[in-house]
C-alpha positions in Angstrom: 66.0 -2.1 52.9 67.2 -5.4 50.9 68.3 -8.0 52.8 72.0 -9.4 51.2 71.9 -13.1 49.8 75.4 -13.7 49.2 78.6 -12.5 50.1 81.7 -13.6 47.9 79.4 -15.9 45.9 78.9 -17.6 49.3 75.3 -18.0 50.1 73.3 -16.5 53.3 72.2 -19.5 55.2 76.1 -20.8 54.6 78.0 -17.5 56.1 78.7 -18.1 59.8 81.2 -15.0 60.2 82.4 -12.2 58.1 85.9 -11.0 59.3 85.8 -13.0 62.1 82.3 -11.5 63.6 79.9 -13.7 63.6 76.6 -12.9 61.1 74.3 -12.9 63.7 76.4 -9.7 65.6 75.9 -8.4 61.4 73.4 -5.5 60.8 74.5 -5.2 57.4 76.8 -4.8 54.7 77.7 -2.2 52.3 74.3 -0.7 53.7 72.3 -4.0 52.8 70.5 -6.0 55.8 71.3 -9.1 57.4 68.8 -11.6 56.8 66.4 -11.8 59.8 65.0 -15.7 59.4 69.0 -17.0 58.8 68.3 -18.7 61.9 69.9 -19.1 65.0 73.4 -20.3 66.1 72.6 -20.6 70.0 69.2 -20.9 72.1 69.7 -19.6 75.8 66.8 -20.3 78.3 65.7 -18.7 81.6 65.3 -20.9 84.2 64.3 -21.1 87.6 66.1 -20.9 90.8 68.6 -17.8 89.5 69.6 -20.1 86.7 69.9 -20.2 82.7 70.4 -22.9 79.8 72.0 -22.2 76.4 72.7 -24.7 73.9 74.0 -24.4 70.4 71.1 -24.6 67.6 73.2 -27.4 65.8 72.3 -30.3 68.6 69.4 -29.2 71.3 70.2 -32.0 72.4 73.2 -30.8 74.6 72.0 -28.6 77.2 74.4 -26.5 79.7 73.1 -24.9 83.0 74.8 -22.4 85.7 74.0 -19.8 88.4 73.7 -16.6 86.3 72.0 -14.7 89.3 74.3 -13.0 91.9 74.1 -12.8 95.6 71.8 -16.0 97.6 68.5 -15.5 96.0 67.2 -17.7 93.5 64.7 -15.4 91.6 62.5 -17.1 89.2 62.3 -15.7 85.3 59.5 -14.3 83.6 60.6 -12.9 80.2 64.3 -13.6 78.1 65.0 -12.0 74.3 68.2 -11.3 72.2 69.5 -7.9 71.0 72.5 -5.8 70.9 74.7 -4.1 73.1 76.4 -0.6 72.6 78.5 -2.1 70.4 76.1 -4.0 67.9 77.1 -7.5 69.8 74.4 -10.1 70.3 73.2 -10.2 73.8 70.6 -11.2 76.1 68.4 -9.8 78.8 66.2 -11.4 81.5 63.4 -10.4 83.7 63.4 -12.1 87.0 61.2 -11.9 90.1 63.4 -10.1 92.4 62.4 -6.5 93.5 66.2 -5.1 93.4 67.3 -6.6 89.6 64.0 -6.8 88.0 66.5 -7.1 84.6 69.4 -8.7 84.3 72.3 -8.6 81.3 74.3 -11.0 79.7 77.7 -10.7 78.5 78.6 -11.2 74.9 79.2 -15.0 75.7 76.6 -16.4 77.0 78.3 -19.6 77.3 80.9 -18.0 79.8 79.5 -18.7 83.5 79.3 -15.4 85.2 76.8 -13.5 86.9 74.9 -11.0 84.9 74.5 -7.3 85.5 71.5 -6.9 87.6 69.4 -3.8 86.9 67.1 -2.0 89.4 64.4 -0.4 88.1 63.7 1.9 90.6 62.1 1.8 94.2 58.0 2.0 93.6 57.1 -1.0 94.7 57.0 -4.7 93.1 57.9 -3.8 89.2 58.1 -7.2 87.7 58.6 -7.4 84.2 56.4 -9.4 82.1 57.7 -8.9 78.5 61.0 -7.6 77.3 61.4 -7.0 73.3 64.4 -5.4 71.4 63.4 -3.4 68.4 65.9 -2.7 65.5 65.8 1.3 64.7 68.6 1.7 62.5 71.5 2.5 65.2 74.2 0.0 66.6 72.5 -0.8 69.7 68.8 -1.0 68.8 66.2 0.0 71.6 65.0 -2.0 74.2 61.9 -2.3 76.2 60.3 -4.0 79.1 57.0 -3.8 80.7 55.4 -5.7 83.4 53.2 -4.5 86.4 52.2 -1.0 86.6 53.6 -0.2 90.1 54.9 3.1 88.4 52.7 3.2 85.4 55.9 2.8 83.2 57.6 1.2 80.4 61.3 1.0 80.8 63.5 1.9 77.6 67.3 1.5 76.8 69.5 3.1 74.0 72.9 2.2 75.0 72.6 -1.8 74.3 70.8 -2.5 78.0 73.6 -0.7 80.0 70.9 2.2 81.2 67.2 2.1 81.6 64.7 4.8 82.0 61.0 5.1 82.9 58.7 6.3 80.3 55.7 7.5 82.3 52.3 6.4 80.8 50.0 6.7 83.5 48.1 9.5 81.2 47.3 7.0 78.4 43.3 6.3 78.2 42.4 3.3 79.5 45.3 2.6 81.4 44.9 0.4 84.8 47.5 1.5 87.4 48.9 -0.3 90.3 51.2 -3.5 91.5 47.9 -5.7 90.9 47.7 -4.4 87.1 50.2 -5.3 84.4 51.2 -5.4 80.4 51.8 -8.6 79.6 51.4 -7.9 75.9 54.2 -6.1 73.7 55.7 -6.4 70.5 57.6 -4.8 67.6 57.3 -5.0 63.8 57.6 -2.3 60.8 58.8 0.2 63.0 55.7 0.5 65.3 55.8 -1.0 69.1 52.3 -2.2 69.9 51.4 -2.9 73.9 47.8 -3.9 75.1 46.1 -3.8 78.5 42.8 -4.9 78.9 40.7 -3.7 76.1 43.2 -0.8 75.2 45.8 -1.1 72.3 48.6 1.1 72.8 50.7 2.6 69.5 54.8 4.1 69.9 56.0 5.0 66.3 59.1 6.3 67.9 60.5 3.0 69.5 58.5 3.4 73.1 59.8 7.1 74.0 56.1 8.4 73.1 52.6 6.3 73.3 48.9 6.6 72.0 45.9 5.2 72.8 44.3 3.5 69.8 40.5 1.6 70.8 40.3 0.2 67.3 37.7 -2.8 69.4 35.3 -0.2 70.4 31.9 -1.7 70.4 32.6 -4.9 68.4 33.5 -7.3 70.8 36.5 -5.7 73.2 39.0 -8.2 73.8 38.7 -8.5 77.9 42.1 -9.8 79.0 44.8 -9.0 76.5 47.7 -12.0 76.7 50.0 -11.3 74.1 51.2 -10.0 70.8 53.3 -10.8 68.1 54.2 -9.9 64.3 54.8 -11.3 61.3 53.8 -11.0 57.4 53.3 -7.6 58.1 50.5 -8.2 60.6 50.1 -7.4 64.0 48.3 -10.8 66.0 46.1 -10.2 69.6 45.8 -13.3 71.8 43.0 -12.3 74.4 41.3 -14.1 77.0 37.1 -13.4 77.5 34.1 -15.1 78.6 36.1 -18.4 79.7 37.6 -19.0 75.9 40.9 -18.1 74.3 40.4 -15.5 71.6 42.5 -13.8 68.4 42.3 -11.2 65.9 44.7 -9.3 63.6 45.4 -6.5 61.7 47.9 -5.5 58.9 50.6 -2.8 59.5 49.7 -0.4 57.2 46.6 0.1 59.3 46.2 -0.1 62.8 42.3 0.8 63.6 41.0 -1.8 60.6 41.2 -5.4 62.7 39.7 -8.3 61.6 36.8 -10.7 63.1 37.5 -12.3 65.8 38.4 -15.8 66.2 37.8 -17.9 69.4 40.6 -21.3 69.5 40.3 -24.2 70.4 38.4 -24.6 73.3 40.8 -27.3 75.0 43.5 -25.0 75.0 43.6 -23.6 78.5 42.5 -19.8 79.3 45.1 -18.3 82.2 43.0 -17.4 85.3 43.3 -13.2 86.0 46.5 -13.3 87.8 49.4 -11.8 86.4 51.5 -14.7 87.2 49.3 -16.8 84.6 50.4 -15.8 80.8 49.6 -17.1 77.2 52.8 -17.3 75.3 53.7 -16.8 71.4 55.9 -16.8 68.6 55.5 -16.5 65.0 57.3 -16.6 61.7 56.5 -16.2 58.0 53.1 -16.1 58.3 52.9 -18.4 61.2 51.8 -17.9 64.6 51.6 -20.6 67.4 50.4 -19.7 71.2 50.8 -21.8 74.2 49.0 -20.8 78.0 51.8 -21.7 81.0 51.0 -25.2 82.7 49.0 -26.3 79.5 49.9 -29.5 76.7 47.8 -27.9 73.8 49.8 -25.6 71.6 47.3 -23.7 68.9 48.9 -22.2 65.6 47.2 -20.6 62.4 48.0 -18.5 59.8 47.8 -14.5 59.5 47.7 -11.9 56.6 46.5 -8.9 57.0 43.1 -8.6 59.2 42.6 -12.4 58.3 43.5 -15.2 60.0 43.0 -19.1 58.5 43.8 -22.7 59.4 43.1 -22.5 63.0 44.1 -25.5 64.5 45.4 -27.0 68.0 47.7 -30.1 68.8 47.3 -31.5 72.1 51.2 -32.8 72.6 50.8 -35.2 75.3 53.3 -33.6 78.3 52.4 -34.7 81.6 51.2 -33.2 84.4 54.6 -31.1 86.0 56.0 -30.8 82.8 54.2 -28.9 81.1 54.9 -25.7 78.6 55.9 -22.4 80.1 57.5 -20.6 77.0 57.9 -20.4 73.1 59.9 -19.5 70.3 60.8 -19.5 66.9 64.1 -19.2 64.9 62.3 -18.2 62.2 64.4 -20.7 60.2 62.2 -24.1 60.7 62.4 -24.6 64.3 60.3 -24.1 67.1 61.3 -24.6 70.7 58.7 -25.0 74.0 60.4 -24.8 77.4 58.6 -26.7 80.2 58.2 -27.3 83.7 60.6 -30.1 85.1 63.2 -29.2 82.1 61.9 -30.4 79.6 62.0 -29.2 75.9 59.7 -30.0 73.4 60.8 -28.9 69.5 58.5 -28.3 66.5 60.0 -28.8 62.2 56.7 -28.0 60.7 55.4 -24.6 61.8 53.8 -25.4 65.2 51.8 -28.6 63.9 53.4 -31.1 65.5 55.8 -31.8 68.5 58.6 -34.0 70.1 60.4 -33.7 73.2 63.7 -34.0 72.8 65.2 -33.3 76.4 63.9 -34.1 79.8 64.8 -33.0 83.2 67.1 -30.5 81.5 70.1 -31.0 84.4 68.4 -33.4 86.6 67.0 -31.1 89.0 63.3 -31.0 87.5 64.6 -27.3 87.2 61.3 -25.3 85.5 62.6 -23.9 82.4 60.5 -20.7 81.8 61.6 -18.6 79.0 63.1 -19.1 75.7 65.0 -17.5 72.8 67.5 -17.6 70.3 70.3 -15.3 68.7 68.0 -14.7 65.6 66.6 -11.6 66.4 62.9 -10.8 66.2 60.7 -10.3 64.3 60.6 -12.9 61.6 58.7 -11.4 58.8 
């Protein structure tokens, strides 16, 4: 479907609300899409020690913190993304390391300091959720998923805006690794297929995560060992894989999934995360653009995809110190690019990835470790 460009003669990037709700809450109108790359009007952050940042995008500047985490403990975060509740509101939810709300749900204000609704995934074991993605199906409330460690070889899924979760059982998948030491680290959405990869397996829902498939499109020809991450954009689906000590990549285009391109091994100053499952690569793309950072590294690498292709493989090396160093990355898909660190700092990108300037430190003076990111412009960014 068409995305609008104007409404009253007034132009897409200008509209901020339409009747009073604000455009990024919009699906569409009159049956014609939102814009996805508008841009964002607020960037939240996940935080360390129960807590969580949010700033609007018009200064990043101006940074405020609170206690989002209820009860004593001070869980740590390990995944944050925007969607919609029942209602077709912007929202957020966050994975944290707790074993009794491995998810936990905003309000529609974000800004509003308030504990958000814990969810408990069930009583397996440790189920600590790695990735979290919401995927846009055509409804009010969208579908969301999580994944994380395969305690109870499950994906969890939502269809009532992230009130109610349940387990989608894929220990029966080939290839699939079981158990609290395995995980999924890698999951993504784009063109109406949800793409999730463990070790050398690629895993393929066309029906927003209620049913899988096992895909080995890498058979023979270079497996990709340690699967990090995923992402989409220009109608490509982007691997970022870890073998043999180096950072690796490869893509293919949406229109076929078993057909993916020749590898690509990055730069090798960028750092490869060890085999724990607390050790990540993360990513985020736009228009053609994807950029990749490993936790507790300065090097950020970016290049460009189409199709099974990728081109202009480069790496920056930023310059953040030891302590403060990247844990997360995002895009608006409207020009900026934000990197939350270690020590609360934030580091922002204006030209697709290539270069980089901090433009807070020590976020409230705590040296809190800021360690996910994301903005109200909902993914992906085409």
């Amino acid at each position: 479907m068409a995305d609008f460009e104007k409404v009253n003669d007034v132009a897409a990037g200008d509209i901020e609300k339409v009747n009073n709700i604000a455009k990024s809450s919009i699906q569409n109108i009159n049956g014609v899409d939102t814009p996805s790359a508008a841009g964002a009007t607020r960037w939240v952050i996940g935080a360390n020690h129960a807590h969580v940042c949010h700033a609007a995008a018009s200064d990043l500047t101006s940074w405020t913190t609170y206690d989002n985490t209820s009860g004593t403990g001070t869980p740590g975060c390990f995944d944050i993304a925007a969607g919609k509740d029942a209602n077709g509101n912007i929202i957020y939810v966050m994975s944290r390391d707790s074993t009794s709300k491995e998810l936990m749900v905003s309000g529609t204000d974000v800004t509003a300091v308030a504990d958000w609704t814990d969810v408990d995934l069930g009583s397996e074991g440790d189920l600590d959720q790695y990735r979290i993605i919401w995927c846009d199906d055509g409804s009010t409330s969208g579908v969301w998923l999580s994944v994380g460690r395969q305690t109870a070889d499950k994906v969890y899924r939502s269809t009532d805006g992230a009130a109610n979760w349940t387990g989608v059982d894929i220990s029966g998948l080939s290839g699939h690794t079981s158990g609290s030491g395995n995980g999924i680290q890698a999951m993504c959405f784009g063109n109406g297929t949800v793409m999730m990869a463990q070790e050398d397996n690629i895993y393929i829902s066309t029906d927003y995560g209620a049913n899988w498939s096992a895909s080995t499109p890498f058979s023979g020809n270079n497996p990709p060992g340690q699967s990090r991450c995923l992402t989409y954009t220009n109608s490509s689906f982007v691997l970022v894989y870890g073998r043999s000590g180096e950072i690796r990549a490869r893509s293919c285009a949406d229109s076929d999934l078993t057909d993916w391109g020749n590898e690509t091994t990055i730069d090798t100053d960028t750092r490869n995360p060890s085999g724990t499952l607390a050790d990540n690569i993360a990513i985020a793309s736009a228009g053609g653009r994807v950029a990749h950072v490993t936790a507790n590294d300065e090097h950020v690498a970016f290049f460009d995809v189409s199709g099974k292709t990728l081109s202009n493989v480069s790496m920056v090396d930023t310059g953040m110190s030891s302590g403060r160093r990247a844990e997360d990355i995002e895009t608006d898909g409207n020009g900026t690019w934000l990197i939350a660190c270690r020590s609360g700092d934030i580091w922002r990108s204006t030209n697709n990835a290539a270069s980089w300037t901090r433009i807070v430190t020590n976020v409230d003076g705590t040296n809190r470790n800021l360690q996910g990111v994301c903005s109200d412009a909902l993914l992906p960014f085409n």
